[in-house]
C-alpha positions as CSV (number, residue, x, y, z in Angstrom):
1,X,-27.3,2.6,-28.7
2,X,-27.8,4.0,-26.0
3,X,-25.4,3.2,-22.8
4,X,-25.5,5.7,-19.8
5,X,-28.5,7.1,-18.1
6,X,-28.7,9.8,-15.5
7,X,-27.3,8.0,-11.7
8,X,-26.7,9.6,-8.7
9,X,-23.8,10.6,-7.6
10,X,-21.1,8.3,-6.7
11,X,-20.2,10.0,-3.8
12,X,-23.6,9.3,-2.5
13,X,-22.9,5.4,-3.3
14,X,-20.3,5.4,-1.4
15,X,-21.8,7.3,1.5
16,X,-24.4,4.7,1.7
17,X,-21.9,2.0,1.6
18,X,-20.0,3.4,4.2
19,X,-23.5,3.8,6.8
20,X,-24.0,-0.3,5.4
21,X,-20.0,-0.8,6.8
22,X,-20.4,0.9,10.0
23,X,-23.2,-1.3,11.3
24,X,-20.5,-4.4,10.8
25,X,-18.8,-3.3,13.8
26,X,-21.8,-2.9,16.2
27,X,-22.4,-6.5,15.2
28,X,-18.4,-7.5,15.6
29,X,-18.7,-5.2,19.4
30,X,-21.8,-7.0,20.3
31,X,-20.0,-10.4,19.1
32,X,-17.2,-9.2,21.1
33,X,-18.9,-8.9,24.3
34,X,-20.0,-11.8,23.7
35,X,-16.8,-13.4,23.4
36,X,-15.6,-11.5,26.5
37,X,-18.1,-13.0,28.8
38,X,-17.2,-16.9,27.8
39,X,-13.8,-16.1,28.2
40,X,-15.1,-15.3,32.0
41,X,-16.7,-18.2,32.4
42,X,-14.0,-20.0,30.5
43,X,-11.7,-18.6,33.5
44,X,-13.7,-19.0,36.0
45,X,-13.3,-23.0,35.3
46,X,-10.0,-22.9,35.5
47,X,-9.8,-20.7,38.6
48,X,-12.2,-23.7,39.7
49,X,-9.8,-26.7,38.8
50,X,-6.8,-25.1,39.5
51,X,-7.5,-25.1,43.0
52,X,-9.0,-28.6,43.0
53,X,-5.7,-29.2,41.6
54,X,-3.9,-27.4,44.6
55,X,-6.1,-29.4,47.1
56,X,-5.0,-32.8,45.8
57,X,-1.3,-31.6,45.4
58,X,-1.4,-30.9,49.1
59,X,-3.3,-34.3,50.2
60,X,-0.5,-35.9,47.9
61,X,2.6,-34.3,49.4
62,X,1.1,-35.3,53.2
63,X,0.6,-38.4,52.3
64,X,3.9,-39.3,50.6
65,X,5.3,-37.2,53.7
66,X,3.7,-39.7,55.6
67,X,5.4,-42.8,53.8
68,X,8.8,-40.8,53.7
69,X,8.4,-40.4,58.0
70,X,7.2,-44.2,58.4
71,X,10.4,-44.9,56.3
72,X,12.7,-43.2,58.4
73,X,11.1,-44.7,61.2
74,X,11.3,-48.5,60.1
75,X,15.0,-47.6,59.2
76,X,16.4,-46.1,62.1
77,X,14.7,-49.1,63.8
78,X,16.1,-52.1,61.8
79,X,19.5,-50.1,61.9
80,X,19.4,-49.5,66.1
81,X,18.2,-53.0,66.3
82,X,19.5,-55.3,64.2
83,X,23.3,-55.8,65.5
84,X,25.6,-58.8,65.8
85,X,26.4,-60.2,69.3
86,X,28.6,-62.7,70.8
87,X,25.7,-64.3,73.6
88,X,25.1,-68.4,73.2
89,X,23.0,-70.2,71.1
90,X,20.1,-70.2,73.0
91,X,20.3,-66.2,74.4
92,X,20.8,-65.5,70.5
93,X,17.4,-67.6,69.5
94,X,15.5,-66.3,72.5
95,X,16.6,-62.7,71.9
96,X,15.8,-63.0,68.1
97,X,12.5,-64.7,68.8
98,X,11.2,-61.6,71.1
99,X,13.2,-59.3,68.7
100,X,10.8,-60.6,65.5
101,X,7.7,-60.3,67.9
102,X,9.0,-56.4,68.9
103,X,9.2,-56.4,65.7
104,X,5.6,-57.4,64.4
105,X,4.0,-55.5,66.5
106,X,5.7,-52.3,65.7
107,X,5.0,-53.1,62.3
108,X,1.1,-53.6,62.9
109,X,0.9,-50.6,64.8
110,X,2.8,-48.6,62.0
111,X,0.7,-50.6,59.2
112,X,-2.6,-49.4,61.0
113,X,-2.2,-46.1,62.3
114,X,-0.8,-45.3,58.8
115,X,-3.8,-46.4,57.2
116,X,-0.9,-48.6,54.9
117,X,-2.5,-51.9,53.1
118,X,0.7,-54.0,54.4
119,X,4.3,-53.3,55.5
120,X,6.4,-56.0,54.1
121,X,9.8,-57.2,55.8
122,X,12.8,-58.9,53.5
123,X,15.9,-60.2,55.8
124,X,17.7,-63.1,56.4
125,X,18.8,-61.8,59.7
126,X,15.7,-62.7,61.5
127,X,15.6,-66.9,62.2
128,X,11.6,-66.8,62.5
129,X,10.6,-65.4,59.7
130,X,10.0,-68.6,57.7
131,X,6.9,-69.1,60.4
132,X,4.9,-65.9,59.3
133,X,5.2,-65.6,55.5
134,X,2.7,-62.4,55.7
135,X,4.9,-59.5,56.2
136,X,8.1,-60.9,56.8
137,X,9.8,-63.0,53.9
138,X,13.6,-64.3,53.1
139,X,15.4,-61.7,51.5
140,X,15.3,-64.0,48.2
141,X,12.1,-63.3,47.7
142,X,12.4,-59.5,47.2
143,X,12.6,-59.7,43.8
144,X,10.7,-57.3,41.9
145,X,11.9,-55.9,38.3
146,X,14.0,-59.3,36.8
147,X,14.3,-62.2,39.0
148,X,17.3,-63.8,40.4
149,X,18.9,-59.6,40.4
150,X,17.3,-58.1,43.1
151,X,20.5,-55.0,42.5
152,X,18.2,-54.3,39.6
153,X,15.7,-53.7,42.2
154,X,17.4,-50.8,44.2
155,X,19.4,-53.3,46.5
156,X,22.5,-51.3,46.0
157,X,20.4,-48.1,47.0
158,X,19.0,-46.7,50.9
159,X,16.7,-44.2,48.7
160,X,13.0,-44.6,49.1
161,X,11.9,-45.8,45.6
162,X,8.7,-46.8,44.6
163,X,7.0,-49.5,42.6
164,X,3.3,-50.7,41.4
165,X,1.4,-53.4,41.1
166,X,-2.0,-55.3,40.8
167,X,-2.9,-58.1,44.0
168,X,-2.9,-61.3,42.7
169,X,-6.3,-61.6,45.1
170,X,-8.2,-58.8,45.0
171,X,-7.3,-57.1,41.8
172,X,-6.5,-54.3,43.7
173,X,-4.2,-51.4,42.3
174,X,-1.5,-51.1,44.8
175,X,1.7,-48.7,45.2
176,X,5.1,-50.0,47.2
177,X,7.8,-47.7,48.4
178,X,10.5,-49.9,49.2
179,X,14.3,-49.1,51.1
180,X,17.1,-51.0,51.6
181,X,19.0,-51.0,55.2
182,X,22.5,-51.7,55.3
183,X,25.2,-51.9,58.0
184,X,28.4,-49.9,58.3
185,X,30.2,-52.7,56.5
186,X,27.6,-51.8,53.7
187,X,26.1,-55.1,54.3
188,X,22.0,-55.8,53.7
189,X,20.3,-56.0,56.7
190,X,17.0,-55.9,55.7
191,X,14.8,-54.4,52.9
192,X,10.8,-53.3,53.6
193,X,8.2,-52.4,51.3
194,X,5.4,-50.1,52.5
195,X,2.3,-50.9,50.2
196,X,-0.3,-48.2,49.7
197,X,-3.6,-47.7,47.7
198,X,-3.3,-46.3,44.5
199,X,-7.0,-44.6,45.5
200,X,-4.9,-42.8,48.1
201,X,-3.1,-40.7,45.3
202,X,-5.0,-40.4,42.6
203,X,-9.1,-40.7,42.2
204,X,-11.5,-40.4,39.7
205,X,-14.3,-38.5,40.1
206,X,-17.7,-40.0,39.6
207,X,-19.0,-37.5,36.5
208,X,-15.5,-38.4,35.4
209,X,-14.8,-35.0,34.9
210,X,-11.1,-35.1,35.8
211,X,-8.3,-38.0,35.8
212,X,-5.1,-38.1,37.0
213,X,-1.6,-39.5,37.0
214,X,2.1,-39.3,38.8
215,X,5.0,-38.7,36.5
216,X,8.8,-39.9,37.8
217,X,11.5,-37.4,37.6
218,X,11.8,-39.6,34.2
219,X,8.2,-38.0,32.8
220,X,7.7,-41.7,32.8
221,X,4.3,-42.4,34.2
222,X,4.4,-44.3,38.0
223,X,0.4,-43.9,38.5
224,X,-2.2,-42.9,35.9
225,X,-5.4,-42.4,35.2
226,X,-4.8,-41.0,32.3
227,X,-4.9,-42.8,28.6
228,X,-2.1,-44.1,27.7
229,X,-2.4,-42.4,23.8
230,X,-2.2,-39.0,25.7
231,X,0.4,-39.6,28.1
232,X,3.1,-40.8,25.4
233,X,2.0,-38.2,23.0
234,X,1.3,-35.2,25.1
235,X,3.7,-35.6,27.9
236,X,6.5,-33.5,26.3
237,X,4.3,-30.3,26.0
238,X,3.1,-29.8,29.4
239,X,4.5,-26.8,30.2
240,X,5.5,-24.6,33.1
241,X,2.4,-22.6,33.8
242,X,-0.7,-23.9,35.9
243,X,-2.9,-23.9,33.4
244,X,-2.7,-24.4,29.1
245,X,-5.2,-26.3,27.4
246,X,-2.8,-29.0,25.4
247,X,-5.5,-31.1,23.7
248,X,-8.8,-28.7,23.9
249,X,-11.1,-31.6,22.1
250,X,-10.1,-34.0,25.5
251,X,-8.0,-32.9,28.2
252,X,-7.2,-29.3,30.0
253,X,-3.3,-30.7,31.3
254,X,-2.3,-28.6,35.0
255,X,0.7,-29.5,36.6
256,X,2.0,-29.3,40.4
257,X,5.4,-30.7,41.7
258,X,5.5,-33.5,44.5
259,X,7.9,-33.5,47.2
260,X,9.0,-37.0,46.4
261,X,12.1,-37.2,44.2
262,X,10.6,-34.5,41.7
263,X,7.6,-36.4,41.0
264,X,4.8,-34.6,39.0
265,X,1.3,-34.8,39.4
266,X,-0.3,-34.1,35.8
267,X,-4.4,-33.2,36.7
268,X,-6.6,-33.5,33.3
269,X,-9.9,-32.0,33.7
270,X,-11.7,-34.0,30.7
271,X,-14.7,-32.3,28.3
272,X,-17.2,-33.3,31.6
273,X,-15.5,-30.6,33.8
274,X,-15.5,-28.0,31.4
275,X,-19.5,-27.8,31.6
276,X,-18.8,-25.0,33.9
277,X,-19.1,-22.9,30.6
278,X,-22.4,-21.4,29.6
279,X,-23.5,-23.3,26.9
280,X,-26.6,-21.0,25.7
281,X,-24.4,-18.2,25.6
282,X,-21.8,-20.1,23.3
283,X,-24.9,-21.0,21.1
284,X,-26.2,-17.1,21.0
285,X,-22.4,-16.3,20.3
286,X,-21.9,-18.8,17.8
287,X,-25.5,-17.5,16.0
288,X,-24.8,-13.9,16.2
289,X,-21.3,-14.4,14.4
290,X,-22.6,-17.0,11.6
291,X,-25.7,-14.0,11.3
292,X,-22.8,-10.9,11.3
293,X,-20.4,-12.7,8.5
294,X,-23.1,-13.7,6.5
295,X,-24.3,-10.3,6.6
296,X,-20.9,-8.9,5.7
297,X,-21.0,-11.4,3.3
298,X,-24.1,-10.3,1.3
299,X,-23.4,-6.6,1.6
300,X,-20.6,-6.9,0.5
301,X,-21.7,-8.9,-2.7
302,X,-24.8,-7.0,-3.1
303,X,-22.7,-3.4,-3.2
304,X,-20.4,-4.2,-5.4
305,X,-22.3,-5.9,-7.9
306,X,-24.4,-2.7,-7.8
307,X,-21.3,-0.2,-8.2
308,X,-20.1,-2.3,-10.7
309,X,-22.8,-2.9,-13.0
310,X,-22.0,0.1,-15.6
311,X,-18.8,-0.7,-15.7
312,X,-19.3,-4.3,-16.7
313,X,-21.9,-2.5,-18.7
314,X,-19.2,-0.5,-20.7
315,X,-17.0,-3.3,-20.7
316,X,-19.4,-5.0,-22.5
317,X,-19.9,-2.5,-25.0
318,X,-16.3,-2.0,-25.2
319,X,-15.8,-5.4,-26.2
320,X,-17.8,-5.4,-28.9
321,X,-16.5,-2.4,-30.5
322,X,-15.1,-2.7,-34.6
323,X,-11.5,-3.1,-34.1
324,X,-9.9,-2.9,-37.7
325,X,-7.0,-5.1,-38.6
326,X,-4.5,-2.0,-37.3
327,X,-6.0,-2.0,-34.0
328,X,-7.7,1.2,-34.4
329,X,-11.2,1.7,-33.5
330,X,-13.4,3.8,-35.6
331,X,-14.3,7.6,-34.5
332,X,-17.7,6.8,-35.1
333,X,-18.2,4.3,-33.2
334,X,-16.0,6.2,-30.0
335,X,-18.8,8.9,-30.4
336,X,-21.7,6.5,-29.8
337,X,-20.1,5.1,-26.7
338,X,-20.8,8.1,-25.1
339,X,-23.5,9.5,-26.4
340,X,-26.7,10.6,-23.7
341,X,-24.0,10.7,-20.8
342,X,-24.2,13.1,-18.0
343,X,-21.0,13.5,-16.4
344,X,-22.9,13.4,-13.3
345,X,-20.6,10.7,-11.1
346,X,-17.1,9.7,-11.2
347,X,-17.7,6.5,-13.4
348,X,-18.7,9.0,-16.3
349,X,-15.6,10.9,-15.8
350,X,-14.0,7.6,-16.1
351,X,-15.4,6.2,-18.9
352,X,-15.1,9.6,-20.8
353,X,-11.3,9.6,-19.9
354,X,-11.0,6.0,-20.9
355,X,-12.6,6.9,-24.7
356,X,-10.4,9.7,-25.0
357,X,-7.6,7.9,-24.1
358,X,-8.6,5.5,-27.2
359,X,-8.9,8.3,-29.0
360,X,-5.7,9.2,-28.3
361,X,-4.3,5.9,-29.3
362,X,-6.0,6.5,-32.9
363,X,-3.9,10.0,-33.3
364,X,-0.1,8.2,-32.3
365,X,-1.2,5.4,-34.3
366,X,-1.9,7.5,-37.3
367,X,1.0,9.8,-36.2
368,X,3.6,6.9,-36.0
369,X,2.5,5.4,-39.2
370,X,3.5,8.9,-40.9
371,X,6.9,8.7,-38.9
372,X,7.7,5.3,-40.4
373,X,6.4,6.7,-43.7
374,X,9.1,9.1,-43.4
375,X,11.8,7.1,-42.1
376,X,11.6,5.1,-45.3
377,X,11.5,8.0,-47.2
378,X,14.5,9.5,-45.4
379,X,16.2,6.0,-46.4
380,X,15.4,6.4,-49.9
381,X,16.7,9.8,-50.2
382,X,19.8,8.4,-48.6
383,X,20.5,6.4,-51.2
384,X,19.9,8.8,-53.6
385,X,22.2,11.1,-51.8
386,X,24.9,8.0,-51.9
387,X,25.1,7.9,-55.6
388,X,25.3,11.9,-56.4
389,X,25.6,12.2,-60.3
390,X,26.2,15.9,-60.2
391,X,29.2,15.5,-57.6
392,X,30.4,11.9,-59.0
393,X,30.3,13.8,-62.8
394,X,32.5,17.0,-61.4
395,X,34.7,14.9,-59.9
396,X,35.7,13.4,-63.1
397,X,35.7,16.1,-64.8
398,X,38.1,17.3,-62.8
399,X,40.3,14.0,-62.7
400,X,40.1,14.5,-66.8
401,X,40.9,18.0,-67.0
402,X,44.1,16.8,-64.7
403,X,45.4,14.2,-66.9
404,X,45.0,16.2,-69.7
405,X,47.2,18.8,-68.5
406,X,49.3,16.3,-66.9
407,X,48.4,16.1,-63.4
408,X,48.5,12.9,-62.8
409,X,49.5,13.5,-59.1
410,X,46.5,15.5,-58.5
411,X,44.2,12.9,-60.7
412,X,45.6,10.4,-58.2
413,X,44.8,12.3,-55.1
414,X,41.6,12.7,-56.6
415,X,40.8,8.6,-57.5
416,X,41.9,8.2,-54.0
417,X,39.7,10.6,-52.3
418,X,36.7,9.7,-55.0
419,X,37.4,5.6,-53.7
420,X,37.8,6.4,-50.4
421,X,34.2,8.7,-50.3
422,X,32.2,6.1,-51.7
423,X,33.6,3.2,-49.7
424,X,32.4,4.8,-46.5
425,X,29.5,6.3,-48.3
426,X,28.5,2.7,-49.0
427,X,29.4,1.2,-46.0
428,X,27.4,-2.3,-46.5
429,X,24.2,-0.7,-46.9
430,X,24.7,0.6,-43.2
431,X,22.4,3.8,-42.3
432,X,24.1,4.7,-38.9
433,X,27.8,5.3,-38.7
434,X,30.2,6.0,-36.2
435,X,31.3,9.8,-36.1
436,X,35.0,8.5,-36.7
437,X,33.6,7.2,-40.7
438,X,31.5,10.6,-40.9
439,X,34.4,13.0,-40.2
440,X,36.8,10.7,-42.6
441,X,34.1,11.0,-45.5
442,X,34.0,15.0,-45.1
443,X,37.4,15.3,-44.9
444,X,37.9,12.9,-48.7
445,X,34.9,14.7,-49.4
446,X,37.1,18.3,-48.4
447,X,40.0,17.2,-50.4
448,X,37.6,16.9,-53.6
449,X,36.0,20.7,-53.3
450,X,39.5,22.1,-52.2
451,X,40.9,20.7,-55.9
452,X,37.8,21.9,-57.6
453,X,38.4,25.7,-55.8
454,X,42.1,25.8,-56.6
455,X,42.7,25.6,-52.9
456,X,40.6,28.5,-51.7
457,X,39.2,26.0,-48.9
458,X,40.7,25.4,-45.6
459,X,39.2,23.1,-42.9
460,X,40.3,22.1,-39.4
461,X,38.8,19.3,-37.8
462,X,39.1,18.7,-33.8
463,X,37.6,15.2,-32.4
464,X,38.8,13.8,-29.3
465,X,39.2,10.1,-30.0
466,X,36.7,9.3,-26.6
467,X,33.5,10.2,-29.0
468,X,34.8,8.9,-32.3
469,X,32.8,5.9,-31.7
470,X,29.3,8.2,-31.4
471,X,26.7,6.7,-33.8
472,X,25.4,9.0,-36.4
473,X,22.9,9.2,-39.4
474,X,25.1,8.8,-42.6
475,X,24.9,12.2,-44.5
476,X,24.3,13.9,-41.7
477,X,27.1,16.6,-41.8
478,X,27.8,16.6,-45.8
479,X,24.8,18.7,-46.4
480,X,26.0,21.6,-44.2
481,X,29.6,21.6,-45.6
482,X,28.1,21.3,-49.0
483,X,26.2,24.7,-47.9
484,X,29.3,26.3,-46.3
485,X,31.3,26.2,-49.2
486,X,28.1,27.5,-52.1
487,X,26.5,30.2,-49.7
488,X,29.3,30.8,-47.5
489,X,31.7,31.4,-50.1
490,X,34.5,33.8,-50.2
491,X,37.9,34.5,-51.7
492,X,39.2,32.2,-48.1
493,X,36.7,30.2,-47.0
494,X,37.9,28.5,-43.4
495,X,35.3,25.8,-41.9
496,X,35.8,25.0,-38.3
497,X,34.7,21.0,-36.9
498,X,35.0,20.7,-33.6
499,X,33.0,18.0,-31.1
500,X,32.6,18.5,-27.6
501,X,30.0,17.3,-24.6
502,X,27.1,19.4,-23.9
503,X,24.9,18.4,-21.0
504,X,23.6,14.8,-22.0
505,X,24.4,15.4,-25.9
506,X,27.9,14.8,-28.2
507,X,27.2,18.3,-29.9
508,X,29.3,18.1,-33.4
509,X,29.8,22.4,-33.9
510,X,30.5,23.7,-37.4
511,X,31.6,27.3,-38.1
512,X,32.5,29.4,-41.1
513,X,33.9,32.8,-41.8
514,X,31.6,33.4,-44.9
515,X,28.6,35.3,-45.1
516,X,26.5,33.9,-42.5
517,X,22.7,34.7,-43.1
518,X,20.3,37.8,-42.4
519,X,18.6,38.3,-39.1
520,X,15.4,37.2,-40.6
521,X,15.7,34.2,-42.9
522,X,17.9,32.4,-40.1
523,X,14.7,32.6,-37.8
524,X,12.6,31.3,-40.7
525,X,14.8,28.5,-41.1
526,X,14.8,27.8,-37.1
527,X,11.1,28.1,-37.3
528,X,11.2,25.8,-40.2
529,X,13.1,23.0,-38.5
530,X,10.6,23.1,-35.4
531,X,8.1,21.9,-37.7
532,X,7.9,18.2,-38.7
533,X,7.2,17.1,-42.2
534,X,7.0,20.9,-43.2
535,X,9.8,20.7,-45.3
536,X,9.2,18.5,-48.1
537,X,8.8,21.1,-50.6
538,X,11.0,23.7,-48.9
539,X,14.3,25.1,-50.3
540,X,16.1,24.2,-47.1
541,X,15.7,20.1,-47.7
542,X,18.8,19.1,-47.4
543,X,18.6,20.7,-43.7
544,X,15.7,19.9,-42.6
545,X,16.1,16.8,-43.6
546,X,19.1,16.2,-41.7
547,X,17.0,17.5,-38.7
548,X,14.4,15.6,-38.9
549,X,16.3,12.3,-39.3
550,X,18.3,13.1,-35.5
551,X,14.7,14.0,-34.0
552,X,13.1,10.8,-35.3
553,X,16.1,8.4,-34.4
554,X,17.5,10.1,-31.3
555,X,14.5,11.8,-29.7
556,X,13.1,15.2,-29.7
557,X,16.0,17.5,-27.8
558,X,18.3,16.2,-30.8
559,X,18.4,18.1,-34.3
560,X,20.4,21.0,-35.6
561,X,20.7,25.1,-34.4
562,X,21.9,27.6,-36.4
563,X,23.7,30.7,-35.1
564,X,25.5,33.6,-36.6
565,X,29.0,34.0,-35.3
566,X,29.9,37.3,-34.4
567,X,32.5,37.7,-35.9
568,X,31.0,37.0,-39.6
569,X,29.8,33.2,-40.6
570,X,27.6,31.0,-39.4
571,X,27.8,28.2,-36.7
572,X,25.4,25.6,-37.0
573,X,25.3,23.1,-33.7
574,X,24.7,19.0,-34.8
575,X,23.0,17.6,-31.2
576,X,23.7,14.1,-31.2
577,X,23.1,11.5,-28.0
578,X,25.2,9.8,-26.4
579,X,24.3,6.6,-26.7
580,X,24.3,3.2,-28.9
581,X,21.8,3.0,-31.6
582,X,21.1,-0.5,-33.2
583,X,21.6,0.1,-36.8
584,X,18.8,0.4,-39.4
């Protein structure tokens, strides 16, 4: 099979990807500029309709000046005019009669050099006014939001307000500003209406390419040109500035403030008066980006479906590998995978690195399957260790030679120390035990040998209670004792126990004054110990095997040191960690 054939480098692949990238941004600049130059034009509208906008505010705020002056004007009239007098009958109807002619033909005069549609009088206060019926009426008739409560209509106010309506005759859209005149007493003299054309304040232009409308202080909408749909929905969002595009699809919104009682005039320039934008150059713009992201589109496809296409190749090959029931994949067929490659790009290097790292996998495999091999093995020789004939057999030798010769005392001390050995050298089955039950079965275990040597042994053991509770492979210190006293012996042997904190370690330290070993066969042994599964068959089992046990279950800084003590003995150093191991 065979997988890889000579490429060039991947460096270069990526070189050429990188020339393919670096055209994407002339495209985006070009695109760009593109974008720049309808955001002109787009600007140059607004520019445009802002100061239409600015044109009809000012026509607006003359005009309603106009109204406001023509209001003062009627008022400070009716107000100068209009006062109660004590003359007779006939000097009060003569006066009234030319008083309502004065009257009518100020009001004509206003009504036509304002260019108004009518000025309307209301009073009761003039006795002729039931004669004319065409700008004058009786004040009764001034009704105009709920009959029969002309206060609802602003009676109670002398603020021009305004109101509109449709002529019952011509069909003609008309806006009134009305005011109220009242005496000093606060009584109504009079109330007028000025009624204008709605054409005079707003206008539709013939493309319709903008509408119009006048808010009240209220937002409510007093003229409008405007859909209803958009006024109700899109009234709240008009902001501050001149210009913001609020529904882009229908309207631009741009605001300007009246000078009559904070009225607003709202100017929408519909999708007609935005033709000022070039639409060839949107089309080229709209081409030229559909052309550049389908091209980054492609290339981007097209590269990496070719950088990619060994791997998926290897993948493939991968995937169809013999994977045995362990998981392991056979040598043979590792070999074959890269067989014919060239290590001339980085996706070799990779690929290699990735077969060695199975490779790899195979060895810890294999390697972990001997460690568990030994871990049972260590467990078996536990138990063999548990049940010692050759101790249990002295022992009770021992225990018979003292009844015999009538020890019972010391054939009790030993039953006690035999029962208590094996009750913690049972322990349930457990394999780990705390360092408290280790030190208590070496010192039962003490008491035994110190019977057997006629008292020749002596033992002191130093454990602060704060690392009693240290887990610990069971037999883990009975072998080295057991050595201390048969190659250590002497006429007084003294063993030394002591347990203490070492860097991250509980370090259990045993010393000896007996005859400690030679220079050479304590580095053999050290040498021995840094070797795993060297020791089956060595001399030094017992040892190594109590090494070996720490390193698997603890970890590799773990294990046992030997030293010679200076002053005669040996010291061998127990590295335990400090830490909670579930038991086995």
């Amino acid at each position: 099979m065979k997988i890889f054939v000579k490429h060039n480098s991947y460096r270069s692949k990526l070189i050429r990807a990188f020339i393919l990238v670096a055209l994407i941004p002339l495209l985006l600049s070009f695109s760009a500029s593109l974008y720049i130059m309808w955001v002109y034009h787009q600007t140059t509208a607004q520019n445009f309709w802002d100061t239409v906008a600015t044109e009809k505010q000012q026509n607006i705020n003359s005009r309603l000046t106009q109204i406001q002056s023509t209001s003062d004007t009627l008022t400070t009239y009716f107000v100068s005019t209009m006062r109660h007098n004590n003359s007779s009958q006939d000097t009060k109807n003569y006066e009234s009669l030319t008083q309502f002619i004065q009257l009518r033909n100020f009001i004509n005069s206003l009504s036509a050099g304002g260019n108004f549609e009518k000025i309307r009088i209301y009073s009761d206060n003039l006795p002729f006014i039931e004669n004319d019926y065409f700008s004058f009426f009786p004040l009764n008739h001034f009704d105009l939001i709920q009959p029969g409560k002309p206060e609802s209509a602003g009676y109670q106010s002398s603020v021009l307000s305004a109101y509109t309506f449709t002529h019952d005759s011509t069909g003609k859209q008309i806006v009134s500003f009305y005011r109220n005149v009242k005496n000093l007493q606060g009584t109504l003299l009079v109330s007028f209406c000025i009624d204008v054309a709605v054409s005079d304040f707003i206008t539709t232009s013939p493309d319709a390419s903008f509408v119009s409308a006048i808010l009240a202080e209220d937002k409510s909408p007093i003229i409008s040109d405007i859909p209803d749909e958009f006024i109700s929905t899109y009234i709240e969002q008009i902001p501050s500035q001149p210009f913001h595009d609020i529904f882009s699809d229908d309207y631009f919104f741009i605001e300007r403030e009246l000078v009559f009682h904070n009225w607003k005039l709202i100017f929408a320039v519909t999708a007609n008066g935005k033709q000022p934008i070039n639409q060839d150059l949107t089309m080229i713009f709209l081409i030229i980006s559909f052309l550049a992201v389908s091209f980054c589109i492609y290339a981007g496809f097209f590269s990496s479906k070719i950088l990619t296409r060994r791997i998926n190749k290897f993948y493939y090959a991968v995937d169809h590998l013999d994977w045995n029931e362990n998981h392991a994949v056979s040598t043979n067929d590792l070999d074959l995978l890269v067989q014919n490659n060239t290590h001339e790009d980085e996706i070799d290097t990779f690929i290699l690195a990735f077969i060695n790292l199975l490779k790899k996998n195979n060895q810890l495999y294999n390697l972990t399957i001997k460690k568990e091999l030994a871990i049972q093995k260590y467990k078996y020789d536990v138990l063999q260790e548990q049940i010692n004939p050759h101790f249990l057999y002295n022992t009770l030798d021992t225990v018979r030679a003292s009844l015999l010769l009538n020890k019972n005392e010391t054939a009790c001390t030993l039953v006690n120390c035999l029962s208590r050995f094996y009750r913690i050298c049972l322990s349930n089955g457990d394999f780990i035990i705390t360092l408290h039950e280790e030190l208590d079965m070496i010192q039962q275990y003490l008491n035994i040998e110190q019977i057997g040597y006629a008292n020749q042994i002596s033992w002191n053991i130093n454990c602060p209670e704060k690392y009693e509770q240290t887990p610990i492979p069971k037999f883990t210190l009975q072998p080295i004792i057991e050595n201390a006293i048969i190659h250590g012996k002497k006429d007084l042997l003294h063993i030394e126990i002591s347990v203490y904190k070492s860097n991250e370690h509980i370090t259990v330290q045993i010393k000896d004054n007996g005859r400690g070993m030679k220079t050479d066969a304590l580095n053999e042994l050290q040498c021995l110990l840094e070797q795993p599964f060297a020791h089956q068959n060595s001399k030094h089992y017992g040892l190594c095997n109590v090494n070996a046990r720490l390193k698997l279950l603890f970890g590799e800084d773990c294990g046992v040191s030997l030293q010679n003590n200076f002053s005669g003995g040996l010291k061998v150093l127990v590295y335990l960690i400090n830490k909670q191991v579930p038991k086995a």
